[in-house]
N, CA, C and O of each residue as an XYZ file, in Angstrom:
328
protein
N       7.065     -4.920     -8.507
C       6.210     -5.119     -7.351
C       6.975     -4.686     -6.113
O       8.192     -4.707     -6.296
N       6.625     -4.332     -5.002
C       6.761     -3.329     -4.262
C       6.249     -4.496     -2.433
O       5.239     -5.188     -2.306
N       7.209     -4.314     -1.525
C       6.722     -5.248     -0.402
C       6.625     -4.086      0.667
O       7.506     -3.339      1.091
N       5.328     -4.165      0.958
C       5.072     -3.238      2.617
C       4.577     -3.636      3.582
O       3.361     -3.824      3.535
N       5.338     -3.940      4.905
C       5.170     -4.962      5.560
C       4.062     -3.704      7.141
O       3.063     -4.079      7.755
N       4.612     -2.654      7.256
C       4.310     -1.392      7.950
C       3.965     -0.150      7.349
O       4.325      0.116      6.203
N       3.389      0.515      7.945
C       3.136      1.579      7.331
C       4.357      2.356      7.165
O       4.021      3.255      6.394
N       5.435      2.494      7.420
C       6.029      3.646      7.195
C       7.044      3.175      5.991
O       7.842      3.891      5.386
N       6.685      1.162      5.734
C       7.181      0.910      4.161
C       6.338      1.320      2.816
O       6.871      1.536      1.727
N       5.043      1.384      3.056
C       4.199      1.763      2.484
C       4.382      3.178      1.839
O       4.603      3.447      0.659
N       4.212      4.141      3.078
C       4.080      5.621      2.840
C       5.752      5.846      1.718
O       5.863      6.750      0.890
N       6.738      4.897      1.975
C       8.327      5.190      1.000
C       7.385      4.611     -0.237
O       7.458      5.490     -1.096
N       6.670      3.716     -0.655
C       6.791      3.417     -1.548
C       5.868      4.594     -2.276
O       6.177      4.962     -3.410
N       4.628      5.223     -1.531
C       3.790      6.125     -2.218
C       5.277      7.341     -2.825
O       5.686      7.466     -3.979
N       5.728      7.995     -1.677
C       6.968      8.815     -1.719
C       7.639      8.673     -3.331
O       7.812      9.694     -3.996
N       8.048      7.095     -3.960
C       8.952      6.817     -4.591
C       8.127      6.892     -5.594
O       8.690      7.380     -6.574
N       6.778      6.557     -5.817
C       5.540      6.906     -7.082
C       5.242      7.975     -7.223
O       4.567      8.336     -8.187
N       5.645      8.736     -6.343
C       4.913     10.417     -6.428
C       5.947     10.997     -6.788
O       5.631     11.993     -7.440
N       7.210     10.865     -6.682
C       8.540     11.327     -7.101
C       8.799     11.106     -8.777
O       9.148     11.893     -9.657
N       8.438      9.565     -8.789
C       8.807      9.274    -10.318
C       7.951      9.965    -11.048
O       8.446     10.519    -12.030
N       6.489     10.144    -10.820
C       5.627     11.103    -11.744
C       6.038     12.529    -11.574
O       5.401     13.447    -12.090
N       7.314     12.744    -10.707
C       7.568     14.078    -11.158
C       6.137     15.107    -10.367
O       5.692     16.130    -10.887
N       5.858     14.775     -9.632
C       4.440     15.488     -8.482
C       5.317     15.876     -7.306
O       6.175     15.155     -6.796
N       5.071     16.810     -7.031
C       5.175     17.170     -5.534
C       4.020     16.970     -4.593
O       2.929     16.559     -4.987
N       4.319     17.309     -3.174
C       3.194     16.565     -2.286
C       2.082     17.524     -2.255
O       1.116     17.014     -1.687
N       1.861     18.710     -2.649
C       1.131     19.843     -3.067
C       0.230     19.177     -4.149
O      -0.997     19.093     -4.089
N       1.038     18.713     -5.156
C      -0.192     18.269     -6.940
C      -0.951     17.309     -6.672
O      -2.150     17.231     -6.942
N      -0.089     16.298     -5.965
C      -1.019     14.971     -5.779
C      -1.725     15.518     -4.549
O      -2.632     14.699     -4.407
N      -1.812     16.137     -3.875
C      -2.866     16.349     -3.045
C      -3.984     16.982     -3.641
O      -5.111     16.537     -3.422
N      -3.768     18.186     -4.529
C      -5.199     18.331     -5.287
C      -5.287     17.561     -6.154
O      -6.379     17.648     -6.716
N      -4.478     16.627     -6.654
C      -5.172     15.447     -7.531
C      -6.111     14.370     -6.800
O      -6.882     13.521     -7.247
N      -5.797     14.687     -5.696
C      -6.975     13.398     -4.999
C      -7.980     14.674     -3.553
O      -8.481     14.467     -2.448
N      -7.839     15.722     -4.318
C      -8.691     16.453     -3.455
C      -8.550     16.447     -1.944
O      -9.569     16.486     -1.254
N      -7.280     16.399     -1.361
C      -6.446     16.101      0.249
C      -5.257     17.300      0.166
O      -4.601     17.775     -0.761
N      -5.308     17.482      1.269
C      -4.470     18.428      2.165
C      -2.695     18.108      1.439
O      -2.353     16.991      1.051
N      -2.076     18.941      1.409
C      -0.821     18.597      1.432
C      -0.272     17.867      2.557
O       0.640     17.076      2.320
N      -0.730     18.025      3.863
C      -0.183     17.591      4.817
C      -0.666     16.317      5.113
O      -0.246     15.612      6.030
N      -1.916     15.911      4.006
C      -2.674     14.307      4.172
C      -1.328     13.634      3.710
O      -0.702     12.738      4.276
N      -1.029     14.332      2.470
C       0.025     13.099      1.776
C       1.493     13.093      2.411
O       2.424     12.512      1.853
N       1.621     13.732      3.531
C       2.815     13.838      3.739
C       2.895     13.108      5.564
O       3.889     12.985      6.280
N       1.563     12.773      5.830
C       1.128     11.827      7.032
C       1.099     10.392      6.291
O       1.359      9.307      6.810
N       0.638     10.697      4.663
C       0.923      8.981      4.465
C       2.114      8.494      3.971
O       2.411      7.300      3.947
N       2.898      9.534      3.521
C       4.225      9.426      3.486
C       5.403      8.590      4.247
O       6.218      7.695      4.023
N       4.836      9.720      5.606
C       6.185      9.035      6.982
C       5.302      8.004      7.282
O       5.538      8.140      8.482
N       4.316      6.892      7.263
C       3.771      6.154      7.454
C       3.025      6.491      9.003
O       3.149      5.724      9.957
N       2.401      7.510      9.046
C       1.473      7.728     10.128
C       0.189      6.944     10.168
O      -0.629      7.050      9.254
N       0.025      6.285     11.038
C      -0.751      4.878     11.146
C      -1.951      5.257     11.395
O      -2.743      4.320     11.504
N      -2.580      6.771     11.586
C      -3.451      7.277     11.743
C      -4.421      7.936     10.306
O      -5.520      8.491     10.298
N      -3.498      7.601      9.203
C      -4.143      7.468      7.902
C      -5.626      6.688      7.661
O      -5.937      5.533      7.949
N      -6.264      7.545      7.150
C      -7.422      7.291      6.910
C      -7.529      5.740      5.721
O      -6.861      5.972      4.713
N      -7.988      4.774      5.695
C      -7.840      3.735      4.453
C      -8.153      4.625      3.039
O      -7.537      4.657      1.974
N      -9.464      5.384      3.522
C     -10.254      5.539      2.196
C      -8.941      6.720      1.499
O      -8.552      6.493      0.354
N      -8.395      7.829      2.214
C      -7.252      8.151      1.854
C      -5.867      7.536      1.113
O      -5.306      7.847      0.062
N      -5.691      6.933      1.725
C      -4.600      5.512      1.198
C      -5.059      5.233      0.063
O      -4.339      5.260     -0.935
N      -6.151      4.962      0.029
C      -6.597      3.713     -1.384
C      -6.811      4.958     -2.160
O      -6.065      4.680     -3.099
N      -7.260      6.069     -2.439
C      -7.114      7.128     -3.183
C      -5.960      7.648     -3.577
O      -5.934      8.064     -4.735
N      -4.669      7.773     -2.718
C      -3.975      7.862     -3.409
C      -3.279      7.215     -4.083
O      -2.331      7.674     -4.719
N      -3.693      5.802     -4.060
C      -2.650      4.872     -4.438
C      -3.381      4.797     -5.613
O      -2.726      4.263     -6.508
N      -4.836      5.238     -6.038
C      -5.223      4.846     -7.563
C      -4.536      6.156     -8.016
O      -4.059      6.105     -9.150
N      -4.376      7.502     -7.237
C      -4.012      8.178     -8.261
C      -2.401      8.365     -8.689
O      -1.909      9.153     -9.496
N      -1.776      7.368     -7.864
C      -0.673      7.115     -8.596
C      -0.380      5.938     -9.571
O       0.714      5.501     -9.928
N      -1.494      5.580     -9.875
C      -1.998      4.521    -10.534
C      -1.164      2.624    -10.009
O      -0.560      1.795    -10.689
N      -1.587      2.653     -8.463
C      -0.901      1.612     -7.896
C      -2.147      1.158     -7.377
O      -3.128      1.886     -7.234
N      -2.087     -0.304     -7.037
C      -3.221     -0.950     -6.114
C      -2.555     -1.554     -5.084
O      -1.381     -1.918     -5.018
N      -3.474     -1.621     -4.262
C      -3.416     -2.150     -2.793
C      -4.050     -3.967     -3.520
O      -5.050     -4.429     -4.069
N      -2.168     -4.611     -2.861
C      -2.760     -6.650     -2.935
C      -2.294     -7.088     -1.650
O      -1.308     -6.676     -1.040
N      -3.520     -8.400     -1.144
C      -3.397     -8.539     -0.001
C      -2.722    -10.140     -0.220
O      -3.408    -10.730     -1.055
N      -1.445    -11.103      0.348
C      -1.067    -11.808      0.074
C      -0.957    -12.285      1.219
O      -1.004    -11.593      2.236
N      -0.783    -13.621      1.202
C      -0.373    -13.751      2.745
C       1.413    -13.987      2.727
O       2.271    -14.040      1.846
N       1.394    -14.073      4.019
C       3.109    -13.537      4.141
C       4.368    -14.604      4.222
O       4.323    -15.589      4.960
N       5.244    -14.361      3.565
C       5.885    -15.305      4.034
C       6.505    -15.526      4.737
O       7.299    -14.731      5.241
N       6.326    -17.070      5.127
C       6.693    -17.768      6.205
C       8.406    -17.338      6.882
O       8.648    -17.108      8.067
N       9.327    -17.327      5.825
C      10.860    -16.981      6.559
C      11.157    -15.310      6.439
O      12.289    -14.832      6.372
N      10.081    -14.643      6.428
C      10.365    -13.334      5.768
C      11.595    -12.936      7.021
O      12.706    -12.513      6.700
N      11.139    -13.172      8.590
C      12.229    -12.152      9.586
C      13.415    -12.693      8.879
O      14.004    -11.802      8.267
N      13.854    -13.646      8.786
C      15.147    -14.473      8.342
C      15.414    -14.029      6.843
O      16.607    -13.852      6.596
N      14.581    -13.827      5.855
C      15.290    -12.922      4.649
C      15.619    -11.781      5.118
O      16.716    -11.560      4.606
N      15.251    -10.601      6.016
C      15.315     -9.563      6.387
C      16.821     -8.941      6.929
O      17.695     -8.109      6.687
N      16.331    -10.212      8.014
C      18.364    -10.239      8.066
C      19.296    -10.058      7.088
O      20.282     -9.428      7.470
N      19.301    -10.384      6.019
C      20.399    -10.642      4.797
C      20.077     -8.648      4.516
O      20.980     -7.896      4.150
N      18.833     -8.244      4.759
C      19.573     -6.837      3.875
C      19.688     -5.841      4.895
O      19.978     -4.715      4.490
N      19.521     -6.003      6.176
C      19.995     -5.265      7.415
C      21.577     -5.186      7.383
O      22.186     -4.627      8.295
C-alpha cells in the first residue's frame, strides 16, 4: 500500500507502477487513450490533472484510488524520515 498525501506523491507513485510494468510514458498513454504529455503532467504531480484522467490511469495500472481519513500525528511521523 502506497501513502499520497499531494499530488506530486501521487504522480511518484503512478511513475513507480508504470516503471515496474516495464511501460514507458508513450504505452501507457495509448493504453488509456491520453497524450504522452497527459501522463507525464500526472507524473510531476500537476494539480491541474483532470480526475477522470487520474482514475484511468490508475485502473490501467491496475491500482485504485482509497479515501481514508488521515492520521492524526502524520506531520510528527514525517519528521522521522526527513
Amino acid at each position: 500500500m502506497y501513502l499520497a498525501r499531494d499530488p506530486k506523491q501521487l504522480g511518484n507513485i503512478i511513475r513507480r507502477a508504470r516503471k515496474r510494468l516495464g511501460l514507458s510514458q508513450k504505452q501507457l498513454g495509448e493504453k488509456t487513450a491520453m497524450r504522452q504529455a497527459t501522463i507525464s503532467l500526472l507524473e510531476t504531480g500537476n494539480a491541474a490533472a483532470r480526475l477522470e484522467n487520474l482514475l484511468t490511469v490508475l485502473a490501467a495500472l491496475d491500482l485504485e484510488l482509497q479515501v481514508t481519513p488521515r492520521a492524526k500525528d502524520w506531520d510528527k511521523e514525517m519528521e522521522n524520515y526527513l
